[in-house]
One Martini backbone bead per residue (centre of mass of N, CA, C, O) as a GRO file, in nm:
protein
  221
    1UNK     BB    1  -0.491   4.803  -4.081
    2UNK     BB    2  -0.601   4.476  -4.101
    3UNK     BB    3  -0.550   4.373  -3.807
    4UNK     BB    4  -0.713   4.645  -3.666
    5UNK     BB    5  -0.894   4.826  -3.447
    6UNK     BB    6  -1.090   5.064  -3.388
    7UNK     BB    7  -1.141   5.292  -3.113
    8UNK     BB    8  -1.412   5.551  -3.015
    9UNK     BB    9  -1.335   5.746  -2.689
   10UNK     BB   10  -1.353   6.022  -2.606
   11UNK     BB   11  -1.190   6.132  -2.843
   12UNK     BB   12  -1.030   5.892  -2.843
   13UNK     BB   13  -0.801   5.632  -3.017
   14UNK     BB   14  -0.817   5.326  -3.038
   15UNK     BB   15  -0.581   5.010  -3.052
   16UNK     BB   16  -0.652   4.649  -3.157
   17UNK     BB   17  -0.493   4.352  -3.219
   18UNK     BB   18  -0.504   4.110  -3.433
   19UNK     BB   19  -0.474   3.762  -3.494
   20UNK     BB   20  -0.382   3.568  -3.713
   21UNK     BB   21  -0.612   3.536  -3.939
   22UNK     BB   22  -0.793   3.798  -3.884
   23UNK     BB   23  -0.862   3.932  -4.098
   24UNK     BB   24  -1.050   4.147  -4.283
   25UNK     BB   25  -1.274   4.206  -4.054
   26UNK     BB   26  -1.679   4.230  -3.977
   27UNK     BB   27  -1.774   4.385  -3.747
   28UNK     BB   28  -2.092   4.294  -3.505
   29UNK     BB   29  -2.315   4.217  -3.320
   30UNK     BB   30  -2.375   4.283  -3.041
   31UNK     BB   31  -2.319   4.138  -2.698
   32UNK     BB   32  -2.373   3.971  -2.436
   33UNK     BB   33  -2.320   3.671  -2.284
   34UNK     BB   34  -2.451   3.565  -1.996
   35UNK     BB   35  -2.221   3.434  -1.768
   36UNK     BB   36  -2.116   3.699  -1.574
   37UNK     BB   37  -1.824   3.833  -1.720
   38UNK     BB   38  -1.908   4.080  -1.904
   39UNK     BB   39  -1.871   4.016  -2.165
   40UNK     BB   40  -1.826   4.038  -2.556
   41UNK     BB   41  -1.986   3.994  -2.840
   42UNK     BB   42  -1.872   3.930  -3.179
   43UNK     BB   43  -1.872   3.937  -3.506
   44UNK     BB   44  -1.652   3.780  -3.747
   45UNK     BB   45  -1.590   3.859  -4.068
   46UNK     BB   46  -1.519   3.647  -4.344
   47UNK     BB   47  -1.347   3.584  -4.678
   48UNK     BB   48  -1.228   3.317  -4.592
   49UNK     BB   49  -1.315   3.221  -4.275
   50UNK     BB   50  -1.607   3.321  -4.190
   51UNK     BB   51  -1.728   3.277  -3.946
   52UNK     BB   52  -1.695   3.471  -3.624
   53UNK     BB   53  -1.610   3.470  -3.288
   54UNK     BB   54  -1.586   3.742  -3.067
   55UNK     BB   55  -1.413   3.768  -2.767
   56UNK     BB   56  -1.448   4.043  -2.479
   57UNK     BB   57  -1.323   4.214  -2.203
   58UNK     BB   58  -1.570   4.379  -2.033
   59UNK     BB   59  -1.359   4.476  -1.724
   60UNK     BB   60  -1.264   4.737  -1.861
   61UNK     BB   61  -1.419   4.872  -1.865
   62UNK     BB   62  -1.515   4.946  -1.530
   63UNK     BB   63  -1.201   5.020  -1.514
   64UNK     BB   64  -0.887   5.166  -1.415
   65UNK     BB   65  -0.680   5.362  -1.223
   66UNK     BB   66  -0.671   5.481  -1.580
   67UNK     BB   67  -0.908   5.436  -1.688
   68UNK     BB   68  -1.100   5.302  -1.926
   69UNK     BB   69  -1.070   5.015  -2.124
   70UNK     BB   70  -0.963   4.851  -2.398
   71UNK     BB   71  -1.123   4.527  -2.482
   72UNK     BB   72  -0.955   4.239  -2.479
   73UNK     BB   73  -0.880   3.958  -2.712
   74UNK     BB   74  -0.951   3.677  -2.638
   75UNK     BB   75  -1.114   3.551  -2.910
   76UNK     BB   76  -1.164   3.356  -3.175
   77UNK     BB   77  -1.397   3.173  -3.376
   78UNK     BB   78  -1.533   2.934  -3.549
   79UNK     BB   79  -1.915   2.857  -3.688
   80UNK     BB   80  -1.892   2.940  -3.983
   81UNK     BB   81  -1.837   2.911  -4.330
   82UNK     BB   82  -2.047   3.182  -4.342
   83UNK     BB   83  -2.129   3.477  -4.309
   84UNK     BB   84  -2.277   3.617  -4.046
   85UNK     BB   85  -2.601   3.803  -3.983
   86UNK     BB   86  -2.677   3.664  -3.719
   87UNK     BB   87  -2.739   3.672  -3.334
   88UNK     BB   88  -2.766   3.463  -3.033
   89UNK     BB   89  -2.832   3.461  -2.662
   90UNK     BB   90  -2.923   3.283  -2.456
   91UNK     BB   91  -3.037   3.322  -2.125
   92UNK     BB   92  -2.827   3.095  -1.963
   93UNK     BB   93  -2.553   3.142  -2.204
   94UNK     BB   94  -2.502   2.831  -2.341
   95UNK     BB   95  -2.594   2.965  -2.598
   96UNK     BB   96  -2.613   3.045  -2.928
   97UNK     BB   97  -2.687   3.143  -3.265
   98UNK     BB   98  -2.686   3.152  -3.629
   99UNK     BB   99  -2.715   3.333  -3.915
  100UNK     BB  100  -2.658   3.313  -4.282
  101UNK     BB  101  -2.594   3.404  -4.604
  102UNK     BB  102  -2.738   3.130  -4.710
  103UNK     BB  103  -2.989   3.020  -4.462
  104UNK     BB  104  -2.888   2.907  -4.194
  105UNK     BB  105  -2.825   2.743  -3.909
  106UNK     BB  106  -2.622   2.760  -3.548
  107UNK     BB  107  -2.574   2.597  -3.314
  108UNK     BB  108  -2.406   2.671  -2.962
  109UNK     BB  109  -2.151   2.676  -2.757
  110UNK     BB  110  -2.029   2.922  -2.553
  111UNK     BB  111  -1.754   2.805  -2.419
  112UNK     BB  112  -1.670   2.635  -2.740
  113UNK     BB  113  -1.833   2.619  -3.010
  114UNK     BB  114  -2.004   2.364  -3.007
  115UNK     BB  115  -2.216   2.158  -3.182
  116UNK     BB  116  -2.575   2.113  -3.185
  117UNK     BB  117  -2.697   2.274  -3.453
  118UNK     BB  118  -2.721   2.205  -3.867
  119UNK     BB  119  -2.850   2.409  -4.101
  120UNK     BB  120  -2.808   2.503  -4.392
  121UNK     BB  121  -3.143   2.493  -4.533
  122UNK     BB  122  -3.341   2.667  -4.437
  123UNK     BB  123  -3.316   2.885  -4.618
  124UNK     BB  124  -3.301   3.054  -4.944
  125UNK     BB  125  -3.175   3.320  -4.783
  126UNK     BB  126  -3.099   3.518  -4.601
  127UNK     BB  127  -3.041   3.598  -4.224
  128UNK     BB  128  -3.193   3.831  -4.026
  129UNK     BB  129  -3.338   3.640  -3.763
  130UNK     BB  130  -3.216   3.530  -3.422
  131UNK     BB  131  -3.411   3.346  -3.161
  132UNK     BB  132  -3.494   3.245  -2.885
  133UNK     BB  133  -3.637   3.086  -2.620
  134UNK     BB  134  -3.687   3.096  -2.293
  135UNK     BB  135  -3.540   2.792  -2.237
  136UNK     BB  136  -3.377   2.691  -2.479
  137UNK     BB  137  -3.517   2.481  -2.689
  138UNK     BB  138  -3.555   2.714  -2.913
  139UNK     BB  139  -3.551   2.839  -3.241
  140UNK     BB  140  -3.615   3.185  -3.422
  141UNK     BB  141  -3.584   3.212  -3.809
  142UNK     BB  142  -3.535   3.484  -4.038
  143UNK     BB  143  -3.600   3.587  -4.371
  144UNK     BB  144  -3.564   3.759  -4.715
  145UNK     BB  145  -3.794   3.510  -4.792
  146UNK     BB  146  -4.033   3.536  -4.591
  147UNK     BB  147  -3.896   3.306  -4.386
  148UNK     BB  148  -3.963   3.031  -4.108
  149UNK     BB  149  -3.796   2.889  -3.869
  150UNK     BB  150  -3.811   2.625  -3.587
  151UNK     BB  151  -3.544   2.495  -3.412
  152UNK     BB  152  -3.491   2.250  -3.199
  153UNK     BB  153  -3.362   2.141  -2.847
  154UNK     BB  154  -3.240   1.908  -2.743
  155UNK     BB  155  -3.076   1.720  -2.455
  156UNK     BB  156  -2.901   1.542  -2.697
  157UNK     BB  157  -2.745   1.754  -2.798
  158UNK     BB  158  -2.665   1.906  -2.575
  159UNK     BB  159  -2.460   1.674  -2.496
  160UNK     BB  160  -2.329   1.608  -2.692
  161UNK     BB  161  -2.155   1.893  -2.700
  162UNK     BB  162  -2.042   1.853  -2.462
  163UNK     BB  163  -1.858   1.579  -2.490
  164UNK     BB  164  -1.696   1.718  -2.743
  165UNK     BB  165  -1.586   1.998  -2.576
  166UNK     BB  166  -1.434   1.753  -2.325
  167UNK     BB  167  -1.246   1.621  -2.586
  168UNK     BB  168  -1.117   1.920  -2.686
  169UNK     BB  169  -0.980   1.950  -2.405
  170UNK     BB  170  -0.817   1.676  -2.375
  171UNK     BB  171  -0.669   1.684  -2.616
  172UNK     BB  172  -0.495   1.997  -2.527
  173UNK     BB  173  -0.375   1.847  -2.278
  174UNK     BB  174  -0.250   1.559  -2.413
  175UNK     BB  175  -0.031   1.754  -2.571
  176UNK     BB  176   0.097   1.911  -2.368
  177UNK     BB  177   0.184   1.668  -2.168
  178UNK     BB  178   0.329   1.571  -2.395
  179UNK     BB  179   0.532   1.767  -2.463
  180UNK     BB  180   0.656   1.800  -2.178
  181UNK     BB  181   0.783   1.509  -2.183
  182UNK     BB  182   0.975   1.584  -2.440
  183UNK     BB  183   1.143   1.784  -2.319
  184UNK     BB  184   1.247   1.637  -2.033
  185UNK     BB  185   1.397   1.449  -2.240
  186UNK     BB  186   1.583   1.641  -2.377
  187UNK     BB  187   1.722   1.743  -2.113
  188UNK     BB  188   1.825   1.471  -1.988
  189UNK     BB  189   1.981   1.374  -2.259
  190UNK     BB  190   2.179   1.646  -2.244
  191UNK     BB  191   2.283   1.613  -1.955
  192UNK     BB  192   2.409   1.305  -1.972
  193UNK     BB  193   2.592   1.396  -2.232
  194UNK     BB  194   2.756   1.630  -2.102
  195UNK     BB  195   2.873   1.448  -1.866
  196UNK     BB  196   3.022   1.248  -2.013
  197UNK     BB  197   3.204   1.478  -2.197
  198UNK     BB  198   3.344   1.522  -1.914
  199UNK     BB  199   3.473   1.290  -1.828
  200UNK     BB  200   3.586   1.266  -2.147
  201UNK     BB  201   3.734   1.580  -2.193
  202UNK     BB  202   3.531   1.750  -2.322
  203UNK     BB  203   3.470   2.004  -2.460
  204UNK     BB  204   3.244   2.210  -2.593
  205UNK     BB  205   3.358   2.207  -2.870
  206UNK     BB  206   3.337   1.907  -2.913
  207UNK     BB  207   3.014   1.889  -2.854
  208UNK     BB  208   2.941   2.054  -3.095
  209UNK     BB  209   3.084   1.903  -3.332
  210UNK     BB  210   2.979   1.651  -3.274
  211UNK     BB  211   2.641   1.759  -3.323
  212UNK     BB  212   2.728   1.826  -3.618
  213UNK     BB  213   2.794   1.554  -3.737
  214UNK     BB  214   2.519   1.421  -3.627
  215UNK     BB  215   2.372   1.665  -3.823
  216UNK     BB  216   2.529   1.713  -4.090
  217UNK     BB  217   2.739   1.938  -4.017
  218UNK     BB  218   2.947   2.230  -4.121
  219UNK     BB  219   3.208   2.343  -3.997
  220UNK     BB  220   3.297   2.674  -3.915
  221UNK     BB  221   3.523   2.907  -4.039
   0.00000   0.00000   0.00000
């Protein structure tokens, strides 16, 4: 069950499946969002894929008609290239960072881990332990080589990366919306060739054998 999550609560066993790609995951470091939306987050790592952030719907605990649900697996996103060995979140939710198995450290968007700060080599072996300053204007990183290092996230990091993420938006947008313009093309001229083709007296057979020469496939037997 190598895509498959287990939970057990109370004496039942529940089971999430992970979406494609998200093998082999060692899920760790529970976090609540604290963005109000009561999710909860954890890592998942993969030695193929890197540090990966889940985002799980935390509205299922509270409860269904049927009683306390499995939280369902909203997002997975990549964060750190290499798998992070712990994370925290910000005071006031909008912010990540993540502590790396290389020594790194990682400032992200919350909304869409767009990148605010990223340093490789903050230290010289993995990182222990990351947390916010009470403002989030600074990260507080220490690792297993006994030293810290706290850097900082200035008003200017934080713009680039709102910009870049509202960027990245907008172009998923701007495909949705190509790919839609796209479909009602093809759906348009094929309703007008339809329409010509009964016009001109040809059968629905006709207008497939038709299609089927114009796209070089050979008549089937």
């Amino acid at each position: 069950m190598e895509r498959n999550v287990l939970v057990s609560r109370g004496g039942d066993t529940l089971v999430q499946q992970l979406p494609r790609g998200v093998e082999r995951v060692q899920l760790s470091k529970l976090r609540f969002a604290r963005d109000g939306s009561g999710d909860l987050l954890t890592l998942a790592n993969s030695p193929v894929a890197g540090g990966q952030l889940a985002r799980w719907g935390g509205a299922a605990l509270l409860g269904t008609p049927a009683g306390p649900a499995l939280p369902p697996l909203l997002s997975c996103r990549k964060v750190t290239d290499h798998p992070s060995t712990c994370f925290d979140v910000s005071r006031d939710g909008d912010l990540l960072a993540f502590g790396t198995s290389e020594g790194g450290v990682v400032v992200a968007t919350a909304s869409g881990c767009a990148p605010v700060r990223k340093i490789l080599k903050a230290h010289m072996v993995f990182a222990t332990g990351v947390t916010f300053s009470a403002d989030g204007a600074a990260v507080l990183s220490v690792s297993a080589d006994a030293s810290a290092l706290v850097t900082a996230i200035t008003p200017a990091a934080r713009k680039q990366a709102a910009k870049l993420e509202a960027g990245q938006k907008f172009s998923a947008t701007r495909v949705a919306i190509v790919v839609l313009l796209l479909v009602v093309i093809v759906l348009k001229v094929g309703l007008q060739a339809w329409r010509e083709a009964k016009r001109r007296g040809m059968t629905q057979d006709d207008l497939v054998r038709a299609l089927r020469s114009m796209l070089g496939l050979k008549d089937e037997l």
